[in-house]
Backbone bond lengths (Angstrom), bond angles and torsions (degrees), N, CA, C in turn:
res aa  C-N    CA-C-N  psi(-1)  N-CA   C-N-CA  omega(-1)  CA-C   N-CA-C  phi
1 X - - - 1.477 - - 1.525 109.63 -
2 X 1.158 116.91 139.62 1.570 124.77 -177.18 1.215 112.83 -112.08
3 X 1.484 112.08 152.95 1.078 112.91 -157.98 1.999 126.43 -38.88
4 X 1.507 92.00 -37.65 1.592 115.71 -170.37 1.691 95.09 -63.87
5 X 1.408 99.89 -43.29 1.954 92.13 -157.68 1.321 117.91 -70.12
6 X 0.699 120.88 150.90 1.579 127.27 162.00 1.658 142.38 -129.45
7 X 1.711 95.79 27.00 1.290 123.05 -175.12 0.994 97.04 -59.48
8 X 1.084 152.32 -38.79 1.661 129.45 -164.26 1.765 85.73 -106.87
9 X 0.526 109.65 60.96 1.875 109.74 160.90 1.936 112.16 -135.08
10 X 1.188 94.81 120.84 1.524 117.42 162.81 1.975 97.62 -27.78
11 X 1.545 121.30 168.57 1.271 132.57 178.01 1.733 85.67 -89.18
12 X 0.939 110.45 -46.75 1.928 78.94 -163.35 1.418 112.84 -84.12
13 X 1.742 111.86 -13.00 1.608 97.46 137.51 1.503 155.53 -61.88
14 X 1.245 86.56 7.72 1.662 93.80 -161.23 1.647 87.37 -112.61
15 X 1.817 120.68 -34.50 1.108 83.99 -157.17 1.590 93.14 -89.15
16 X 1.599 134.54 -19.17 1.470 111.89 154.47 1.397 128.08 -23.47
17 X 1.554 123.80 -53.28 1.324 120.77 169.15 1.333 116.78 -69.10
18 X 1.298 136.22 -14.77 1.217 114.98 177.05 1.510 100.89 -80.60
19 X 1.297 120.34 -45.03 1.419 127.24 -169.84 1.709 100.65 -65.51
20 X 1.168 129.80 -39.40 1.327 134.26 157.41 1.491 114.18 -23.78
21 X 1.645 109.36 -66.80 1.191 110.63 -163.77 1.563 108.13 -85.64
22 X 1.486 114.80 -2.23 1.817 123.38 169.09 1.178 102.88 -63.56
23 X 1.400 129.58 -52.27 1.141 154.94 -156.85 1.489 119.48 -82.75
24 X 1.260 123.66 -20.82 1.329 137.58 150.78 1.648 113.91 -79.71
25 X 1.486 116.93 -40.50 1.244 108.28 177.94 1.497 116.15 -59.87
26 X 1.296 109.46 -50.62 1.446 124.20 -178.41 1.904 112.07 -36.63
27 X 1.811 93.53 -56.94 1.260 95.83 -165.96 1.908 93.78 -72.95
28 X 0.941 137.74 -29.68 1.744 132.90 177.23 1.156 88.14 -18.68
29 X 2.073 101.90 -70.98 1.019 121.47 -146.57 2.059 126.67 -54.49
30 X 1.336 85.31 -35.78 1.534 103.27 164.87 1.455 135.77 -70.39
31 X 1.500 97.27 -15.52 1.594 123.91 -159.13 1.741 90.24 -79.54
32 X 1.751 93.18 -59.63 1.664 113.33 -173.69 1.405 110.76 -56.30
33 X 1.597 128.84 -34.35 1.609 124.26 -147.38 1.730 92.21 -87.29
34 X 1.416 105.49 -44.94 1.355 118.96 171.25 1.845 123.29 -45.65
35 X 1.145 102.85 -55.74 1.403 123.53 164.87 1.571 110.63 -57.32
36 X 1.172 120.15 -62.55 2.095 111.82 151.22 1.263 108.57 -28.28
37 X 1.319 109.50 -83.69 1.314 108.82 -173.59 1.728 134.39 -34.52
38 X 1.604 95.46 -29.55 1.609 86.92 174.69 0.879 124.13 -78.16
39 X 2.032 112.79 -34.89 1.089 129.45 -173.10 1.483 113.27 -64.64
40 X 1.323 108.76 -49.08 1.472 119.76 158.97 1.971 120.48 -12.96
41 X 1.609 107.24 -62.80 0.777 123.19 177.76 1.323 133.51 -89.50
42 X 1.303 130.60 1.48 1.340 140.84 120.42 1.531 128.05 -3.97
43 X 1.161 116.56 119.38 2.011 118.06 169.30 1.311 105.01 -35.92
44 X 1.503 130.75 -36.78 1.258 117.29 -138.31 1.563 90.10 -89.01
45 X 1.536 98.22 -53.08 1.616 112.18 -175.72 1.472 123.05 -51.45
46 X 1.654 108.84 -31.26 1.305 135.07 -172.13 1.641 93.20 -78.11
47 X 1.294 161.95 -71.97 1.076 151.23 72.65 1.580 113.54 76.04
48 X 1.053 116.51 -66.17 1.485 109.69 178.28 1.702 114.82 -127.10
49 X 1.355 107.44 109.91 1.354 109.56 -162.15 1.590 111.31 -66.40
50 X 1.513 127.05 -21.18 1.327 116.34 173.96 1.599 117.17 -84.55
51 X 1.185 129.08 8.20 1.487 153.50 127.52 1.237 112.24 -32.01
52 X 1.279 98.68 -65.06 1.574 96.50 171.70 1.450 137.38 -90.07
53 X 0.964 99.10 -27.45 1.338 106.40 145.97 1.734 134.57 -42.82
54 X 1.497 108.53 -59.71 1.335 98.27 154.27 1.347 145.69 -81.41
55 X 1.579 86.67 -0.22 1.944 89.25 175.69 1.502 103.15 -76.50
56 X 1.235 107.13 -12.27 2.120 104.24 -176.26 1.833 89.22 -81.47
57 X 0.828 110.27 -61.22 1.672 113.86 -174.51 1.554 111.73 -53.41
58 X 1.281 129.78 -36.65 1.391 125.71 -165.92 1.963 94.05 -89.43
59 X 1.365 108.09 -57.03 1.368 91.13 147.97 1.525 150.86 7.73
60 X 1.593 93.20 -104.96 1.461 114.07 162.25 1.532 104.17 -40.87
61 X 1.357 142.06 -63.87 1.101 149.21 -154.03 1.791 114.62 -63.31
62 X 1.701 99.33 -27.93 1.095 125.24 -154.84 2.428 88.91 -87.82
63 X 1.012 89.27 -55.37 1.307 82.48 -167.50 1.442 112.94 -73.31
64 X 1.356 111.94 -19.39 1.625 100.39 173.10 1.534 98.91 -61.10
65 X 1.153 107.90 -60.52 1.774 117.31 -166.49 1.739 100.98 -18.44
66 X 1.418 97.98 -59.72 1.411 106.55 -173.41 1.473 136.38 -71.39
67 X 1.608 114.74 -12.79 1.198 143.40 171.36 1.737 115.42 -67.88
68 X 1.839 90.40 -50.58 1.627 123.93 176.39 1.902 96.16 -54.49
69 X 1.261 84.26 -61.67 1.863 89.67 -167.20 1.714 102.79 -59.92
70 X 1.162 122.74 -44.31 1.654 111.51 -142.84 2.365 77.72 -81.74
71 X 1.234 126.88 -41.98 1.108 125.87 179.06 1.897 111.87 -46.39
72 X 1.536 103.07 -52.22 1.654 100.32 169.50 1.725 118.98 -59.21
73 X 1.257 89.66 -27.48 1.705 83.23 170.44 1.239 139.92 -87.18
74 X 1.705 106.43 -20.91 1.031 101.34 164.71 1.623 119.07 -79.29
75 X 1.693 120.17 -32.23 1.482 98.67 165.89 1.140 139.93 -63.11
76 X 1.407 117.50 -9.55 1.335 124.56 -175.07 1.953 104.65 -86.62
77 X 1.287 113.56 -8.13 1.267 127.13 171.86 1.518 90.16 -71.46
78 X 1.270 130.17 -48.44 1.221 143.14 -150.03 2.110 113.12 -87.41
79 X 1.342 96.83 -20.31 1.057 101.39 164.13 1.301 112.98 131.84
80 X 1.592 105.40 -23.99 1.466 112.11 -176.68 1.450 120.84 -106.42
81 X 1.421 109.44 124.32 1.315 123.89 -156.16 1.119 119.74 -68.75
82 X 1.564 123.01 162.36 1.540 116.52 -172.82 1.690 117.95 -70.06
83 X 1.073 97.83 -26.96 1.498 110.46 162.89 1.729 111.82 -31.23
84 X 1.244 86.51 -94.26 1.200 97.71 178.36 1.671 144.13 -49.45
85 X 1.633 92.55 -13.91 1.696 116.35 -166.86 1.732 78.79 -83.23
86 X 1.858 120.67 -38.70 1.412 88.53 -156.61 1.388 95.12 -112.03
87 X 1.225 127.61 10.26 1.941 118.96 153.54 1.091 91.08 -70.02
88 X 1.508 150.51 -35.74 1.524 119.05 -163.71 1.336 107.81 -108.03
89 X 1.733 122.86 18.43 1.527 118.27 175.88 1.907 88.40 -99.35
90 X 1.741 117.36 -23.69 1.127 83.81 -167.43 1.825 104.35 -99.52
91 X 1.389 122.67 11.30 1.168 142.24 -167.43 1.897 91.33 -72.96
92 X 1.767 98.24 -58.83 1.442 119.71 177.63 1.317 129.97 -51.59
93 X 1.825 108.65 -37.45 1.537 119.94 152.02 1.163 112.14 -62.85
94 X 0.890 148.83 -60.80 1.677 158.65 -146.56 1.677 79.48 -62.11
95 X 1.433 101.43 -80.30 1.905 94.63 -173.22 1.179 134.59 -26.33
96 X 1.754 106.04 -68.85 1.377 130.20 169.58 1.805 93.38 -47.00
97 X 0.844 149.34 -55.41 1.639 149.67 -158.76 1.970 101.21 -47.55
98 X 1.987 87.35 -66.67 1.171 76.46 169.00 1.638 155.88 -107.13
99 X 1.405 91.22 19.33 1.174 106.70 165.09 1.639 114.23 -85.18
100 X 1.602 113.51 -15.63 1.925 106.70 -175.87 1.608 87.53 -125.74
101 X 1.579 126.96 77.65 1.010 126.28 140.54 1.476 128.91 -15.66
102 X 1.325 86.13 -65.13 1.366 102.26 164.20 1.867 140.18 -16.43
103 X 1.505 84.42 -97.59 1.553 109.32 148.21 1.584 106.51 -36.38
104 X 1.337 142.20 -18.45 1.467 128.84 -171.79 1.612 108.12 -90.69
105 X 1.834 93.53 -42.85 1.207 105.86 177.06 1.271 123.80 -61.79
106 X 1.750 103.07 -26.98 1.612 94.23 173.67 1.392 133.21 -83.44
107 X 1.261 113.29 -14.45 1.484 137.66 -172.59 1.739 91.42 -80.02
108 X 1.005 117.33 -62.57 1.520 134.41 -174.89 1.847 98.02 -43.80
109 X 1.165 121.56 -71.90 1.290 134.65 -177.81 1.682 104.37 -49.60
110 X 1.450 98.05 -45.66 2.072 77.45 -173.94 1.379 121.41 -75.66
111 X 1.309 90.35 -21.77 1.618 89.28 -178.11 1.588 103.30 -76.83
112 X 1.724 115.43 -37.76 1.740 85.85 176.27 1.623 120.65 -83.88
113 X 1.434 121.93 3.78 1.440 113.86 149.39 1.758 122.76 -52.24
114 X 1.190 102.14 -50.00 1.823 111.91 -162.92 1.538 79.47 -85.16
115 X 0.958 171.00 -32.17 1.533 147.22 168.64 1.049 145.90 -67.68
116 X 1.629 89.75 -35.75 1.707 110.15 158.19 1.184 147.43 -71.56
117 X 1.752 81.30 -25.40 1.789 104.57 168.91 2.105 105.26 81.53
118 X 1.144 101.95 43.43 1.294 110.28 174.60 1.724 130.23 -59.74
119 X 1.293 75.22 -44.13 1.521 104.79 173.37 1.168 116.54 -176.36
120 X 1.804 140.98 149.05 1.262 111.54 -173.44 1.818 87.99 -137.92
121 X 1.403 99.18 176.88 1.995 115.15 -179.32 1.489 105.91 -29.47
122 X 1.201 122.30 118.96 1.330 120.38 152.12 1.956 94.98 116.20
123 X 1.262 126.73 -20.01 1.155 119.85 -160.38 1.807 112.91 -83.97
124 X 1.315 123.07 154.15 1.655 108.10 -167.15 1.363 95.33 -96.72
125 X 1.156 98.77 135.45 1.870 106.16 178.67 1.584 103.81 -149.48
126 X 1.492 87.93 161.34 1.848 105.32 -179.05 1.745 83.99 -119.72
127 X 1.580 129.11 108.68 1.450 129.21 127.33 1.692 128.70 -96.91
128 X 0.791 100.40 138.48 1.439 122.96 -177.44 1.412 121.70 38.15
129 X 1.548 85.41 51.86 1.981 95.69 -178.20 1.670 121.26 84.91
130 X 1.724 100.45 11.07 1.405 102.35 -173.99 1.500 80.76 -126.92
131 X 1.935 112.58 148.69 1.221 118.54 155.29 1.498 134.35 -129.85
132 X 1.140 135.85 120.66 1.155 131.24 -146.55 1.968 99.77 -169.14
133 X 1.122 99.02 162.04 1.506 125.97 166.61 1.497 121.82 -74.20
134 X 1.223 122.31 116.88 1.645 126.57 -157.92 1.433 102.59 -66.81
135 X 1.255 135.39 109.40 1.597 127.96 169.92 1.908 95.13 -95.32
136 X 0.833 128.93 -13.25 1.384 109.92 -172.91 1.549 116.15 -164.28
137 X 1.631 126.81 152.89 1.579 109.10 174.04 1.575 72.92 -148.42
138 X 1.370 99.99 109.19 1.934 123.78 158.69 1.525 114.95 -111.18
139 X 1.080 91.81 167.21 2.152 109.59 -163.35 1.462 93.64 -53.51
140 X 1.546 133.35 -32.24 1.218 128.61 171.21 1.516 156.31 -101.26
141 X 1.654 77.61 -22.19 1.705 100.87 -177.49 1.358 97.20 -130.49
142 X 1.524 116.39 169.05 1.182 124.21 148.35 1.837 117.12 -122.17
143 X 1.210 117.95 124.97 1.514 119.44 -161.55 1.654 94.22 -93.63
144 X 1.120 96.80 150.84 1.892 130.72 169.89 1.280 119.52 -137.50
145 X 1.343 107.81 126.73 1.845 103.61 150.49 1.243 107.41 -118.25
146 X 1.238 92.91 138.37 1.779 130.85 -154.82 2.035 80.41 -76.46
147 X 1.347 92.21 -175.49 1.444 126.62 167.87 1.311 110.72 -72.30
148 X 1.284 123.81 -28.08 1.835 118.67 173.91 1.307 99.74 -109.40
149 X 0.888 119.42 38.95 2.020 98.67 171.28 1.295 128.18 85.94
150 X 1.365 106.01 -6.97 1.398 85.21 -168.08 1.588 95.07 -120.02
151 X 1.540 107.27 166.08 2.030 121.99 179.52 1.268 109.33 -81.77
152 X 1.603 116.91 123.47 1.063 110.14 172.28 1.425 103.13 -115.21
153 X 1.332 129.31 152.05 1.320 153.93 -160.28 1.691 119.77 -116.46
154 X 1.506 95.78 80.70 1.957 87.23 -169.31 1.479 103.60 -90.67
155 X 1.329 135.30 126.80 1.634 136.33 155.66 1.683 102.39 -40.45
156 X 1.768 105.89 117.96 1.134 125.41 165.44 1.944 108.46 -23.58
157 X 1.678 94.92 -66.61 1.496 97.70 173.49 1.579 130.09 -31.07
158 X 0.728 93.87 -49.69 1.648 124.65 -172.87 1.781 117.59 -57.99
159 X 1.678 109.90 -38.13 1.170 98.09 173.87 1.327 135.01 -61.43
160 X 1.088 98.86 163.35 2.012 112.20 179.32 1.509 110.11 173.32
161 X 0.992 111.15 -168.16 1.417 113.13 -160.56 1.551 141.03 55.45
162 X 1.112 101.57 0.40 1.374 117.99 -149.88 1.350 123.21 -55.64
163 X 1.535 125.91 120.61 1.430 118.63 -164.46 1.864 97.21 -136.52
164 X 1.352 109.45 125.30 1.480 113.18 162.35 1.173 143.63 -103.01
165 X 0.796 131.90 164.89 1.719 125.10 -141.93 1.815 98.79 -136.97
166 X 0.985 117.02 37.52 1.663 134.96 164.66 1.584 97.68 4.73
167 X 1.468 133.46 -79.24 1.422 118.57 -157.37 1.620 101.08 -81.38
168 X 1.252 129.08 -13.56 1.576 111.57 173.77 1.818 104.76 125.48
169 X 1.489 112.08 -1.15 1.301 113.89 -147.56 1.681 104.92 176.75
170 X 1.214 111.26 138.28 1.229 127.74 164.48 1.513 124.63 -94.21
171 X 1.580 108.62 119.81 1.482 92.55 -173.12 1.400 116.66 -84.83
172 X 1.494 128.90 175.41 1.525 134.52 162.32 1.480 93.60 -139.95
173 X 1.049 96.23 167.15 1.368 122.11 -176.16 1.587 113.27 -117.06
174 X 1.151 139.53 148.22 1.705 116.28 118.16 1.105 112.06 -151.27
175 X 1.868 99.10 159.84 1.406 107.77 -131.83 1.898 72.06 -116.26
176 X 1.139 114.70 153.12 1.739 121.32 -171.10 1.639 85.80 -148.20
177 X 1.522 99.22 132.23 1.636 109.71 165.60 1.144 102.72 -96.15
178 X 1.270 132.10 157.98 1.353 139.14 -165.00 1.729 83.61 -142.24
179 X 1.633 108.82 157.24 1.099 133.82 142.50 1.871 135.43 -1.62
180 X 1.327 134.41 129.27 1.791 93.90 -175.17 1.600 83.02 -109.88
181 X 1.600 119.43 2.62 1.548 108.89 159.72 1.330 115.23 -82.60
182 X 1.739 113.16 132.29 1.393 127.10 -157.69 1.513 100.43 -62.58
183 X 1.521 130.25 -39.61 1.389 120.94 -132.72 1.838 85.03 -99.95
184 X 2.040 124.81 -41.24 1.325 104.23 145.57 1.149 128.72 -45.63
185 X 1.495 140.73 -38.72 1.282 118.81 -163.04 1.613 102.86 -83.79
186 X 1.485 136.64 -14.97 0.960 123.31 170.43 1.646 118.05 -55.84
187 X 1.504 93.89 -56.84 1.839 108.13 -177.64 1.890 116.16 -55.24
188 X 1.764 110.99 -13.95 1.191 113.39 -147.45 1.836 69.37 -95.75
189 X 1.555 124.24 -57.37 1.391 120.01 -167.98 1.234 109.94 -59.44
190 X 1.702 126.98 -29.25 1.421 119.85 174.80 1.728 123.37 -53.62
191 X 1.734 90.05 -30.11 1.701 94.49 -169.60 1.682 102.37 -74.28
192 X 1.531 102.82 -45.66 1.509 114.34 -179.21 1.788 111.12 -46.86
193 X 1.319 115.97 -26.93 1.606 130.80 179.96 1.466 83.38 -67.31
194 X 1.336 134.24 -73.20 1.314 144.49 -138.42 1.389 105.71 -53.29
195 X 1.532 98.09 -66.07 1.535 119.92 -160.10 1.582 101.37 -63.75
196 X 1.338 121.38 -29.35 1.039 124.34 -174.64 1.674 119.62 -61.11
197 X 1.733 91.13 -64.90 1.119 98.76 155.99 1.695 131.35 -25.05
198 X 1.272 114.96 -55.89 1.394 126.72 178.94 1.492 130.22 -67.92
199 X 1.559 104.59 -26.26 1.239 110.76 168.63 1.290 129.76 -84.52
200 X 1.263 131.03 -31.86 1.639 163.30 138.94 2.042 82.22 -19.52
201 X 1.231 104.63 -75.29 1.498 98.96 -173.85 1.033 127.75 -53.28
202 X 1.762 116.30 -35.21 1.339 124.86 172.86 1.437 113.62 -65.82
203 X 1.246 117.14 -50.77 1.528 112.60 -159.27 2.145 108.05 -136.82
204 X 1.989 91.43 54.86 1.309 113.59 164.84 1.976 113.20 -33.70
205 X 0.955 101.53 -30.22 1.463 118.00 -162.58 1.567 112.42 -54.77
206 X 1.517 107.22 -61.07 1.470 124.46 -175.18 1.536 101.50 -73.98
207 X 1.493 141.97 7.33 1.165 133.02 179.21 1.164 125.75 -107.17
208 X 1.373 137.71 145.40 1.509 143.61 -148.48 1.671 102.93 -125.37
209 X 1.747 93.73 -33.85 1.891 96.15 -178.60 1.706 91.62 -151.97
210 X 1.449 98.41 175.47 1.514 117.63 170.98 1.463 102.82 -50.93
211 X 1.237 133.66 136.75 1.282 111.74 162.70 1.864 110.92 -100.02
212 X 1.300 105.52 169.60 2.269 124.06 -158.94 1.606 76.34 -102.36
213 X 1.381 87.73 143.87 1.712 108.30 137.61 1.354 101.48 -138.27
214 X 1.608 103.04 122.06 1.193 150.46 -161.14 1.465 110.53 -70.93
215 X 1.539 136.33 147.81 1.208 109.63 -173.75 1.710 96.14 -87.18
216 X 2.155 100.19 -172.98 1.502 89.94 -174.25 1.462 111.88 -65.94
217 X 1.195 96.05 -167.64 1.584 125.89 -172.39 1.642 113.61 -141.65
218 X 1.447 88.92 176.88 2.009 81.45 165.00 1.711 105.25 -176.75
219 X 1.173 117.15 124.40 1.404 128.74 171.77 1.673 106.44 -43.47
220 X 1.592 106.68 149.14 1.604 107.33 154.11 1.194 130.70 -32.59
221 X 1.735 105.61 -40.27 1.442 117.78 -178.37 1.368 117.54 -94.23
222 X 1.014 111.93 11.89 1.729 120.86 168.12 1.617 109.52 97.39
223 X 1.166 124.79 20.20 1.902 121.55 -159.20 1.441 75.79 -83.17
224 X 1.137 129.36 170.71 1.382 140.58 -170.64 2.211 100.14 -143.49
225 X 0.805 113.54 119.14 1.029 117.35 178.58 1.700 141.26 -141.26
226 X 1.445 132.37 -157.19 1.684 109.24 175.68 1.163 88.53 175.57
227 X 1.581 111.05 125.62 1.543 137.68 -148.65 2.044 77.32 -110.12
228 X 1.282 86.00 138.80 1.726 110.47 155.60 1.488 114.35 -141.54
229 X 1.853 95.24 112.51 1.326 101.45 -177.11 1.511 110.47 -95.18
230 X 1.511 109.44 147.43 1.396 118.20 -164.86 1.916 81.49 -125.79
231 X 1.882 79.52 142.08 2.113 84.13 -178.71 1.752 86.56 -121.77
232 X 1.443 124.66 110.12 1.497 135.61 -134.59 1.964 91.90 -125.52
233 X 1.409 124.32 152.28 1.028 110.47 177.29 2.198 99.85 -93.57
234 X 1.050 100.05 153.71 1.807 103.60 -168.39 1.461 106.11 -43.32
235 X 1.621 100.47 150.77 1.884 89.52 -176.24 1.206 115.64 73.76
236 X 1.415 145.78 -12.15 1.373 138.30 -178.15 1.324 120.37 -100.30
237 X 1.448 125.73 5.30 1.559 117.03 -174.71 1.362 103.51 -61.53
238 X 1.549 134.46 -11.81 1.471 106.67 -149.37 1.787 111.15 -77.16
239 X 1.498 122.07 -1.20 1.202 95.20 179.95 1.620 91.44 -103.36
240 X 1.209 147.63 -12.84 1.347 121.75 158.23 1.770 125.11 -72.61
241 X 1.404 93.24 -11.14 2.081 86.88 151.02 1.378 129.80 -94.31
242 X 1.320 107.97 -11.27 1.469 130.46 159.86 1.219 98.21 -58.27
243 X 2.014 86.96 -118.07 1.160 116.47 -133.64 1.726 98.08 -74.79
244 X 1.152 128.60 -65.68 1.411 124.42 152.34 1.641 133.34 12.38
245 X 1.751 98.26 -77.60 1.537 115.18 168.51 2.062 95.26 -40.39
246 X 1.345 97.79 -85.70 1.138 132.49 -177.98 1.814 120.34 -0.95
247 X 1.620 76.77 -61.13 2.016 96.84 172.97 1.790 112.62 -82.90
248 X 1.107 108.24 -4.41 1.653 117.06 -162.91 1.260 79.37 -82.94
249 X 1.800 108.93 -72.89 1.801 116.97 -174.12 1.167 119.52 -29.00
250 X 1.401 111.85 -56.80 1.942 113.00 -174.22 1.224 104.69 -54.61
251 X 1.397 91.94 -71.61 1.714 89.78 -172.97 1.303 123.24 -22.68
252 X 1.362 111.31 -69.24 1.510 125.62 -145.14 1.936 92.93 -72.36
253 X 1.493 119.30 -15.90 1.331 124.82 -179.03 1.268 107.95 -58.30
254 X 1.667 111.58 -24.99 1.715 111.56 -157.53 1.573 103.89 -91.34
255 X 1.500 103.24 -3.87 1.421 105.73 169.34 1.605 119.66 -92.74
256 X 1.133 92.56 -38.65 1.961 112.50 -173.57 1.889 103.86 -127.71
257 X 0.805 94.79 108.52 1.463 109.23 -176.36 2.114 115.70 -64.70
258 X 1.438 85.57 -20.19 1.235 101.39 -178.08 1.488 110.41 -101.62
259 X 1.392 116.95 -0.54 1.503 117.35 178.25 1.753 113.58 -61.88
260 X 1.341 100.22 133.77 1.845 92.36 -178.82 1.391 115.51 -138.83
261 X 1.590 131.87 -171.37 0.883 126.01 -137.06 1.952 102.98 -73.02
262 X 1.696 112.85 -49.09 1.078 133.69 -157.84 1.633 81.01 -60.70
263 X 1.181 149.71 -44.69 1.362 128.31 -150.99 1.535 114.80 -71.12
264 X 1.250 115.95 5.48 1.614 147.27 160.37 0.967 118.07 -102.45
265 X 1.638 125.93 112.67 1.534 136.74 -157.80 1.713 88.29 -140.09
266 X 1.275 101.58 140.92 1.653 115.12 171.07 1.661 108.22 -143.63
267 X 1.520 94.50 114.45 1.290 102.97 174.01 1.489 131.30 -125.88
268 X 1.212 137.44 143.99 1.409 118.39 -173.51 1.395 97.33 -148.76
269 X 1.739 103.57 163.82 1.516 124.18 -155.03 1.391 97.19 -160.48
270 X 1.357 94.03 163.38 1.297 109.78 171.31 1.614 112.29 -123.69
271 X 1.604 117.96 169.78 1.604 118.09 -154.64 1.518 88.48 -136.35
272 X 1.517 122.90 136.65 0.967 117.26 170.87 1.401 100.74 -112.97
273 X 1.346 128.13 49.29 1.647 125.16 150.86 1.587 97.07 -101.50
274 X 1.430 105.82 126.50 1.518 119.36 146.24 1.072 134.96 -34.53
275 X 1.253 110.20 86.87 1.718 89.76 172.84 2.006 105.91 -134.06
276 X 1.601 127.53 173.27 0.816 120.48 -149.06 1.672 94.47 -124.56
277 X 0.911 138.93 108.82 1.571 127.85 -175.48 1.443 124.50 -114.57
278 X 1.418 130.29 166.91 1.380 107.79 -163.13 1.498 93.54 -107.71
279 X 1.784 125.35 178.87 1.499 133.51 -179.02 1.384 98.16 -75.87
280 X 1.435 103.68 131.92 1.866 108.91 -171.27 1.722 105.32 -103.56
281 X 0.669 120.62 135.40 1.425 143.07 -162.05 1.904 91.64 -111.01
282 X 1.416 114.02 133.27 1.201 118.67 164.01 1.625 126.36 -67.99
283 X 1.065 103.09 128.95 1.920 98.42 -175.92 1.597 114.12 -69.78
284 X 1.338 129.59 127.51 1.568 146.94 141.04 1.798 96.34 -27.49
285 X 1.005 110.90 -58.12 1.663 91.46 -159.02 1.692 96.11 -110.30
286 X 1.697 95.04 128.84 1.512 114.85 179.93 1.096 124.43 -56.77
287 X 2.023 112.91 -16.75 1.779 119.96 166.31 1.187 101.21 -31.53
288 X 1.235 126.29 -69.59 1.744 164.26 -125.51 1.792 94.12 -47.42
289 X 1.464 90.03 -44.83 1.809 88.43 -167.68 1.649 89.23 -136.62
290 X 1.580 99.70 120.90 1.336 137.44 178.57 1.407 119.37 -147.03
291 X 1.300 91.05 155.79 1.721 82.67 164.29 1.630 133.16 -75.30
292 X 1.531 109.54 155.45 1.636 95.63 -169.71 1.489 101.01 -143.06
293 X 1.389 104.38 114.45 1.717 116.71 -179.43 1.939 106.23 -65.73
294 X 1.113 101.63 -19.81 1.430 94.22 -171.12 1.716 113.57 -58.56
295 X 1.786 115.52 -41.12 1.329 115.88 -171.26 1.993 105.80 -64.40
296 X 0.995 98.54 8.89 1.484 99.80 -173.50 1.474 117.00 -63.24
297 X 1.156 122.67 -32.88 1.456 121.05 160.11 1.615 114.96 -96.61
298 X 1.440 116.52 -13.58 1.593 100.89 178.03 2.095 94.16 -133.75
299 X 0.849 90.91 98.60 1.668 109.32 -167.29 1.647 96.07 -58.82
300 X 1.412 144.16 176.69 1.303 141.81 -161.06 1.876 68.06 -128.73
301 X 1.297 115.31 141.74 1.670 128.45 144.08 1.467 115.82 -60.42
């Protein structure tokens, strides 16, 4: 008798060994996800997003293998040979193939995302009208979390559109004229501190980082002014062209009666330097976001 057989074994020996060998597969299976997982979390892996990317895929790939195998073994305990277990697993694909188009297309599609290097784990992207941060690219789906929190789930098939967002964030700008009398333009940047402050609190949501207020500036033609850059998730300027613009204008009217709409400019861009940033959380204390003369010779992108 070899190791595999178990013809001369009693039924409630056999089904210990079958359950034996369930029970080894299982733990493989736990052995491996765990072992991802550390590796996963590693500098190196952490570090290079198509790393991680294929550790979810080699993974995944890894535990069917073993699911596939510990199942052929136990039927072949059973009488039916490996032969045959895998002419009729691939008899069963072939069907399932073409009956779930589908399913082909999606398997087909992830793998030529993660090869091509489309985009990989962690990168900010807008596909197919959804925008979010890549948590995952599997044989079927591709996962996102959106701007509010929550996972969205696009069918491999399904993508298109696809646009990436290289530094992590879309910038805006706005550009506020201030006063060219010193003692208004002090009171006009104090309010701009304020309001700022307040909106950051109101609408934490659309933000990617702290946002700068920049020191002044000044046109060729003498306008005197002070840029506050906002690092915004894509699609979100509208309440700093709103509501933002909006409260800047009044305000700053109650200083200069003649202040008007154009002296409020909102602009936004995108950066094609890479960079990797963490989820920004709005600050408790209103210090947090002020103005800062220091970026005055090395401006923040």
């Amino acid at each position: 008798m070899d190791m595999f057989s178990i013809k001369g074994l009693g039924t409630s020996e056999r089904i210990v060994l079958v359950l034996a060998i369930a029970a080894a597969a299982h733990l493989c299976v736990r052995a491996v996800r765990h072992l991802a997982y550390r590796l996963s979390s590693t500098n190196a892996v952490q570090r290079w997003a198509k790393l991680r990317t294929l550790a979810g895929l080699t993974t995944s790939i890894l535990v069917f293998s073993l699911y596939f195998g510990a199942i052929g073994l136990v039927l072949r305990e059973f009488g039916v040979s490996l032969t045959a277990y895998l002419a009729s697993a691939s008899v069963l694909g072939l069907a399932i193939g073409f009956g779930s188009q589908g399913l082909v297309q999606d398997v087909v599609t992830g793998l030529t995302v993660i090869f091509s290097d489309l985009f990989q784990v962690g990168d900010l992207v807008k596909i197919s009208g959804e925008t979010g941060t890549v948590q995952s690219i599997g044989m079927r789906f591709t996962a996102l979390l959106n701007p509010l929190g929550a996972q969205v789930y696009i069918p491999n098939r399904t993508l298109a559109n696809v646009i990436v967002y290289p530094r992590g964030y879309l910038r805006c700008f706005a550009d506020i004229t201030l006063s060219a009398q010193e003692e208004v333009a002090r009171q006009m940047l104090a309010k701009v501190e304020a309001i700022t402050v307040g909106f950051v609190q109101q609408f934490p949501g659309i933000l990617r980082a702290k946002p700068e207020i920049g020191p002044r500036g000044s046109t060729p033609v003498g306008r005197v002014f002070v840029r506050v850059k906002f690092r915004i998730w894509p699609d979100r300027s509208g309440p700093i062209e709103g509501a933002y613009k909006q409260e800047i204008v009044q305000t700053l009217k109650t200083l200069d009666t003649e202040y008007a709409d154009w002296m409020v400019s909102i602009n936004t861009e995108v950066s094609e330097t890479t960079a990797v940033i963490p989820a920004y959380r709005a600050p408790r204390n209103p210090a947090d976001v002020k103005s800062d003369e220091s970026h005055a010779d090395h401006p923040t992108p």
